[in-house]
C-alpha positions in Angstrom: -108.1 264.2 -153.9 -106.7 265.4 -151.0 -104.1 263.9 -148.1 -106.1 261.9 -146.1 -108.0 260.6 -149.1 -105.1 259.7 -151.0 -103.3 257.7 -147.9 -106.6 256.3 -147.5 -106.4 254.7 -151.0 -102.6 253.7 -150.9 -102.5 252.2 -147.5 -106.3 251.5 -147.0 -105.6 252.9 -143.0 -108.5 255.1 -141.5 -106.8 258.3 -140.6 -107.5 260.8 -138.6 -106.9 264.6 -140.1 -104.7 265.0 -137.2 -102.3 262.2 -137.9 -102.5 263.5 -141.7 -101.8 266.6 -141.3 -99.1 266.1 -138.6 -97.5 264.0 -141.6 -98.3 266.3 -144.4 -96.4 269.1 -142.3 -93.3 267.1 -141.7 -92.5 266.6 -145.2 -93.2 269.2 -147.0 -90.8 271.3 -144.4 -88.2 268.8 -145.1 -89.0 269.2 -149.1 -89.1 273.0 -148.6 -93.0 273.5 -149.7 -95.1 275.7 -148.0 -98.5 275.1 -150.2 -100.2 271.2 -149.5 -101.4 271.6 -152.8 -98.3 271.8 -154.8 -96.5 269.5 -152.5 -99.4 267.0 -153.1 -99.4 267.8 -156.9 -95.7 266.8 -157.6 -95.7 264.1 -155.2 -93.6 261.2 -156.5 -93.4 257.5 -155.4 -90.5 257.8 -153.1 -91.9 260.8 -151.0 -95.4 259.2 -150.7 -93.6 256.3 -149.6 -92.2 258.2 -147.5 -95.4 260.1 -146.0 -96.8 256.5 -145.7 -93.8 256.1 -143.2 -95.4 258.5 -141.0 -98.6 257.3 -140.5 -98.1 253.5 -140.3 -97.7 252.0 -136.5 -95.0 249.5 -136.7 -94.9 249.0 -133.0 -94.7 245.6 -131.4 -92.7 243.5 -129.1 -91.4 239.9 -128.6 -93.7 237.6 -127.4 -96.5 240.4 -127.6 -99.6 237.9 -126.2 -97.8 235.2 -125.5 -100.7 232.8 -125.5 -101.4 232.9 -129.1 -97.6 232.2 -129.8 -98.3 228.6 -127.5 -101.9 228.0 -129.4 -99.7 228.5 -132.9 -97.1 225.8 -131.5 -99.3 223.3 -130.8 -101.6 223.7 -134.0 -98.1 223.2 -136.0 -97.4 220.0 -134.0 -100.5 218.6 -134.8 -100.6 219.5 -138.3 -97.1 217.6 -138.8 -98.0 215.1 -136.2 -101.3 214.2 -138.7 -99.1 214.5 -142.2 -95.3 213.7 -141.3 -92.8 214.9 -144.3 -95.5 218.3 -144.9 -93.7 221.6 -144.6 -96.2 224.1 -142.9 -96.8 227.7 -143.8 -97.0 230.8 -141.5 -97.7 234.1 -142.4 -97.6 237.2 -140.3 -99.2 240.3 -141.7 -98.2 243.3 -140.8 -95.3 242.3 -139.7 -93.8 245.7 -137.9 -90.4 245.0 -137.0 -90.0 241.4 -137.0 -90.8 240.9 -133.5 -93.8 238.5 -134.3 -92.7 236.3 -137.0 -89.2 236.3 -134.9 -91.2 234.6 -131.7 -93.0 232.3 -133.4 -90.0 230.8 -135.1 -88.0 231.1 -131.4 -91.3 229.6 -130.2 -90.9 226.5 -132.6 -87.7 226.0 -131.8 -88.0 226.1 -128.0 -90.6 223.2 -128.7 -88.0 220.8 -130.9 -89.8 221.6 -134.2 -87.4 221.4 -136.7 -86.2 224.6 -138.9 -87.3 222.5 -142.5 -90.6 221.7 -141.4 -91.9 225.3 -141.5 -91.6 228.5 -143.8 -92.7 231.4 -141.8 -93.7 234.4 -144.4 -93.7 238.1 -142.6 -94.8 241.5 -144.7 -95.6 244.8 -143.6 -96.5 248.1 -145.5 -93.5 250.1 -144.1 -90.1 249.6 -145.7 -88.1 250.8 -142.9 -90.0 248.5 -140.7 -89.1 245.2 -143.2 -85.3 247.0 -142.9 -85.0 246.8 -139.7 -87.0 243.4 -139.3 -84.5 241.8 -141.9 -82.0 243.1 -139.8 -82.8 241.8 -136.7 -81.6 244.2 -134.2 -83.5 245.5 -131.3 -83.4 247.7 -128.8 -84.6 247.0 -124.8 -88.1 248.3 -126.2 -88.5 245.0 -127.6 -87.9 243.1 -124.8 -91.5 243.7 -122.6 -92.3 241.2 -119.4 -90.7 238.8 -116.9 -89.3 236.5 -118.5 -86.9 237.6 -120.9 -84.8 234.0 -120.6 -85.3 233.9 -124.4 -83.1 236.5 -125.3 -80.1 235.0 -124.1 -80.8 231.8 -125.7 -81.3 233.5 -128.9 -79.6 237.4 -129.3 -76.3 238.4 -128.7 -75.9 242.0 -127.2 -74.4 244.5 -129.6 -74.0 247.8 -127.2 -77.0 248.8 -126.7 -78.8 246.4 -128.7 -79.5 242.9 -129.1 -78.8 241.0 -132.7 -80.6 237.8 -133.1 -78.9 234.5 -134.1 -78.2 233.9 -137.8 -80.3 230.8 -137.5 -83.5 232.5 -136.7 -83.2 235.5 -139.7 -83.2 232.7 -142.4 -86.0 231.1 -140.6 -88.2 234.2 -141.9 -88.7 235.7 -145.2 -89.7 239.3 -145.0 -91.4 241.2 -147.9 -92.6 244.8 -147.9 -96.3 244.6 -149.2 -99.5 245.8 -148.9 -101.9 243.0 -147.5 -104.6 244.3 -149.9 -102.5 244.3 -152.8 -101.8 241.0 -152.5 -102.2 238.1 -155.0 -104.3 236.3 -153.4 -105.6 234.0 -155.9 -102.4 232.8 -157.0 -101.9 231.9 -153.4 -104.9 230.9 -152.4 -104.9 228.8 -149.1 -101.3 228.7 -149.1 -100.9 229.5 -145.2 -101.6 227.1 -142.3 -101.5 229.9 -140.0 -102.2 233.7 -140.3 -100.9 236.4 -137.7 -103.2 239.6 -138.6 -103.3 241.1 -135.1 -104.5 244.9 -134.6 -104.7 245.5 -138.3 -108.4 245.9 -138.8 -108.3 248.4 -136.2 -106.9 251.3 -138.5 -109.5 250.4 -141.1 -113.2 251.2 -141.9 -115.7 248.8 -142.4 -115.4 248.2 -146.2 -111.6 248.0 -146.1 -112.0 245.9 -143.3 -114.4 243.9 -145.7 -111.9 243.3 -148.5 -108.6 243.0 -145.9 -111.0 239.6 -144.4 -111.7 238.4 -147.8 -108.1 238.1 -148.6 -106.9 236.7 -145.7 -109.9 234.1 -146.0 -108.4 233.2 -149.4 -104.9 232.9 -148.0 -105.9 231.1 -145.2 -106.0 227.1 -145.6 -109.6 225.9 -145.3 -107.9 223.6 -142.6 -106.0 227.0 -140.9 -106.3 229.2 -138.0 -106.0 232.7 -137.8 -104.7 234.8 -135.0 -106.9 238.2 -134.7 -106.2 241.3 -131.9 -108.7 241.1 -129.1 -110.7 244.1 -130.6 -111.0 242.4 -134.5 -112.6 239.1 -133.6 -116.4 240.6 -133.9 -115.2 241.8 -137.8 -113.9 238.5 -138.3 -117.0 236.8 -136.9 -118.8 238.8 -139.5 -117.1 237.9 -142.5 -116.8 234.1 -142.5 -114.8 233.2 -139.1 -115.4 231.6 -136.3 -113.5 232.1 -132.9 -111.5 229.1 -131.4 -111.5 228.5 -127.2 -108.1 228.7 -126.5 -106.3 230.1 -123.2 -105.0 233.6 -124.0 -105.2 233.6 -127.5 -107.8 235.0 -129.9 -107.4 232.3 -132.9 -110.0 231.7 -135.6 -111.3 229.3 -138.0 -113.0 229.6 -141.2 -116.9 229.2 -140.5 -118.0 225.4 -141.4 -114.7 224.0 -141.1 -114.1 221.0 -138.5 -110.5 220.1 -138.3 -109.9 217.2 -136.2 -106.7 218.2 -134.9 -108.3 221.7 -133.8 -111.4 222.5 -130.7 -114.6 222.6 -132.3 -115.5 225.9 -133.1 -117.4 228.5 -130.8 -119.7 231.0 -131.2 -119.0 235.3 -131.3 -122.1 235.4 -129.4 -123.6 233.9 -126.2 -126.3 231.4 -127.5 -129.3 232.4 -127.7 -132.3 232.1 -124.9 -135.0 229.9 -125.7 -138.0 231.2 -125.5 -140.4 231.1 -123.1 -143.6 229.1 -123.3 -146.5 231.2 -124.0 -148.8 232.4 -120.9 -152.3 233.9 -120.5 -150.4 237.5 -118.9 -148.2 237.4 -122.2 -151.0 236.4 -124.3 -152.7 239.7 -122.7 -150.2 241.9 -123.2 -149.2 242.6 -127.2 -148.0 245.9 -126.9 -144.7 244.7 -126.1 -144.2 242.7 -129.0 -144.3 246.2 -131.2 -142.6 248.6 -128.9 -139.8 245.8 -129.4 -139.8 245.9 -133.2 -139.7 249.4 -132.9 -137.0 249.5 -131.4 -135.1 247.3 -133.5 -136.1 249.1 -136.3 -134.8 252.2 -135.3 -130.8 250.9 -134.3 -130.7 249.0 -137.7 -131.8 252.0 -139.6 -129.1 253.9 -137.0 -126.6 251.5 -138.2 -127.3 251.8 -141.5 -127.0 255.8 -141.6 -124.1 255.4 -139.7 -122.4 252.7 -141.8 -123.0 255.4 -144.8 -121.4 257.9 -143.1 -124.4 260.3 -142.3 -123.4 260.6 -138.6 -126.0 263.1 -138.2 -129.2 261.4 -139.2 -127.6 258.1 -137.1 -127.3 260.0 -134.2 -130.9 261.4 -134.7 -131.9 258.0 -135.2 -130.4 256.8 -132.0 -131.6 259.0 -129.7 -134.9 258.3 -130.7 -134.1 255.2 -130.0 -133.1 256.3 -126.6 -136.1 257.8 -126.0 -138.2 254.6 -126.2 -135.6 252.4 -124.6 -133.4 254.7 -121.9 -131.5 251.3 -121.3 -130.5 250.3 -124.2 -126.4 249.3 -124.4 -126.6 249.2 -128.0 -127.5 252.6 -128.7 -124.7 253.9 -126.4 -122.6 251.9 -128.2 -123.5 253.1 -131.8 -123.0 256.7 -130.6 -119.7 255.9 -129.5 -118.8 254.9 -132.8 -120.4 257.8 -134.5 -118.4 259.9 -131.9 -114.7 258.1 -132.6 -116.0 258.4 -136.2 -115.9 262.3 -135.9 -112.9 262.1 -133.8 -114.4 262.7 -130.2 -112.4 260.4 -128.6 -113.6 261.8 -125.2 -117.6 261.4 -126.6 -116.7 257.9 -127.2 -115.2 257.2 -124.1 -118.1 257.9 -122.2 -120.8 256.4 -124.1 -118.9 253.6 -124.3 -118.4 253.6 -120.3 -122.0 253.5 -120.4 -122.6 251.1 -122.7 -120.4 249.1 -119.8 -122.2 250.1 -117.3 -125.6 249.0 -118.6 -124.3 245.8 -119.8 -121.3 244.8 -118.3 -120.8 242.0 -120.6 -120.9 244.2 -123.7 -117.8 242.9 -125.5 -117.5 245.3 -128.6 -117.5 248.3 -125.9 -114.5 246.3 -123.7 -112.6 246.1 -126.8 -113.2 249.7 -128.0 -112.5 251.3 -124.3 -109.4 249.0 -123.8 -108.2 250.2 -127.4 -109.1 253.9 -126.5 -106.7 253.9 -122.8 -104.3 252.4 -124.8 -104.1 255.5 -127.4 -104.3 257.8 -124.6 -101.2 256.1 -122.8 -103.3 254.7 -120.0 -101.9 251.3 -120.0 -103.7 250.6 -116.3 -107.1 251.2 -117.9 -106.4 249.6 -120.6 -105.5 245.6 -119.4 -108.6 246.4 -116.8 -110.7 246.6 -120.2 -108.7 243.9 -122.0 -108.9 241.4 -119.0 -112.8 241.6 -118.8 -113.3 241.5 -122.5 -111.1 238.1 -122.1 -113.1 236.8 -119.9 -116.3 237.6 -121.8 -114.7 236.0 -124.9 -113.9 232.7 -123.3 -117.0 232.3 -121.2 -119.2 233.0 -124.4 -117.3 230.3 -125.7 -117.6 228.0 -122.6 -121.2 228.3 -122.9 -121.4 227.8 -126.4 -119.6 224.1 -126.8 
């Protein structure tokens, strides 16, 4: 087994060889081995724990998405509002720093619920990230946006840093764990709420499988989930359904119909009905199988590439081309199968025109908005973010 494959296992993150090998370098100059092999053959617990600290990215910020803190306020109002006396459960997972867990319990606060009648949970893979979360210091990096009138009411400056109030760290219990290690039966629907934002993103599709399947146990039946703006589609396809609420990308279990919570909206715009049958369409049935045709050939392209042979997918969608020069979809799934072989630049422009076929094209918003954001292009990145946004809530709009 090498590196990657062995991170891979551990952590269940989708890394790239660069990021493993930037890693893999690091450590074994600082344990004095020059041969990956040996290094990898003597590797004990505390120095893959240690390699794991390389490729994790515990980065975040208070307040991050401010809108889905507000959504989680008023869901926890209404949950105690409906069943006075019950104590409601929060999770946030991962938990970087403590910056999330940390705003949702100043969030409560600022909106008079009282410290008893919640127990907010925070874990995260990284032990020097649950460190420094426990000990709730932070630098100006945290501290992103205008209105920062929050951290006077609730840090004290300590030189260069800011220490938050003793009240708020025993507000949060912090845990370092690995989200798919988790017991989840033994804890099954033990969480009202669920912060898993950009998680998914570092994960392929079957780890993304299982990750969704134990936060769906977690998760009340009752609950609502908090996803990044790129994860909702995964969620969608593993038993969720998205929630219309401003600035926040908050699910619900599939089926469920929780008074206190909007009725739950589609991932997808509804579809068209069809259009009554004429005497031109009934004379022209060669468009019916050029149709299946085509539809046959991006499932089977999906397929291939969901297996991993990138080669035969790309084959397979390029035929598709062929028939169909218009087709969104097939720029899309070559943009995966680009990222997958990290060509990040590949991606980026069959993605762009994916976009520019179908402007609407929400997986491609999410996966350009993602892609600026790696590349430091902040700009380009909330352009992507802001018309995937709008997609999202005006598929849901249409949909209630």
């Amino acid at each position: 087994m090498n590196a990657r494959e062995l991170l891979q296992r551990v952590s269940g993150l989708d890394l790239s060889e660069q990021v493993v090998e930037r890693a893999l370098r690091e450590r074994m100059a600082h344990c004095g081995v020059t041969d990956s092999a040996a290094y990898l053959q003597q590797l004990s617990p505390a120095e893959l724990a240690a390699l794991i600290e390389l490729v994790v990215v515990p980065e975040s910020w208070m307040f991050r998405d401010s809108g889905a803190f507000s959504a989680a306020t008023a869901f926890v109002q209404q949950q105690l509002a409906a069943q006075p006396g019950r104590i409601v459960r929060i999770l946030s997972v991962p938990c970087a720093g403590g910056e999330e867990p940390y705003s949702m319990a100043m969030a409560l606060c600022d909106a008079g619920v009282a410290a008893g009648a919640c127990r907010i949970e925070a874990a995260d893979l990284s032990k020097v990230a649950v460190e420094r979360a426990r000990a709730g210091r932070y630098t100006r990096n945290a501290f992103r946006g205008v209105d920062l009138a929050f951290r006077e009411r609730y840090f004290s400056r300590r030189g260069d840093e800011y220490q938050i109030s003793d009240e708020l760290r025993a507000q949060v219990t912090f845990s370092q764990a690995n989200l798919l290690a988790f017991d989840s039966a033994s804890a099954a629907g033990r969480y009202d709420v669920v912060f898993c934002r950009n998680l998914l993103i570092y994960f392929d599709d079957p780890t993304t499988t299982a990750a969704i399947a134990v936060l769906s146990t977690l998760l009340a039946d009752d609950g609502m989930l908090f996803a990044g703006y790129a994860e909702v589609p995964a969620f969608c396809r593993n038993g969720f359904a998205p929630l219309r609420l401003p600035g926040a990308f908050a699910l619900q279990k599939a089926g469920a119909t929780p008074a206190a919570k909007p009725r739950a909206a589609a991932a997808r715009p509804p579809a068209r009905k069809p259009a009554p049958a004429t005497s031109a369409a009934k004379a022209a049935p060669a468009v019916a199988p050029l149709a299946l045709d085509c539809a046959s050939l991006l499932a089977a392209a999906r397929r291939q590439a969901d297996r991993g042979h990138y080669q035969e997918a790309t084959a397979s969608t390029h035929a598709l081309l062929a028939a169909d020069p218009n087709s969104a979809d097939a720029y899309f799934l070559l943009g995966v199968i680009s990222e997958c072989q990290h060509n990040s630049g590949a991606a980026d422009d069959y993605w762009r025109r994916c976009v520019y076929l179908q402007p609407d094209h929400y997986d491609a918003l999410c996966h350009l908005a993602l892609l600026a954001e790696q590349t430091g292009d902040a700009a380009q990145a909330g352009v992507f973010r802001q018309r995937a946004t709008r997609v999202f809530e005006r598929r849901a709009g249409h949909s209630r």
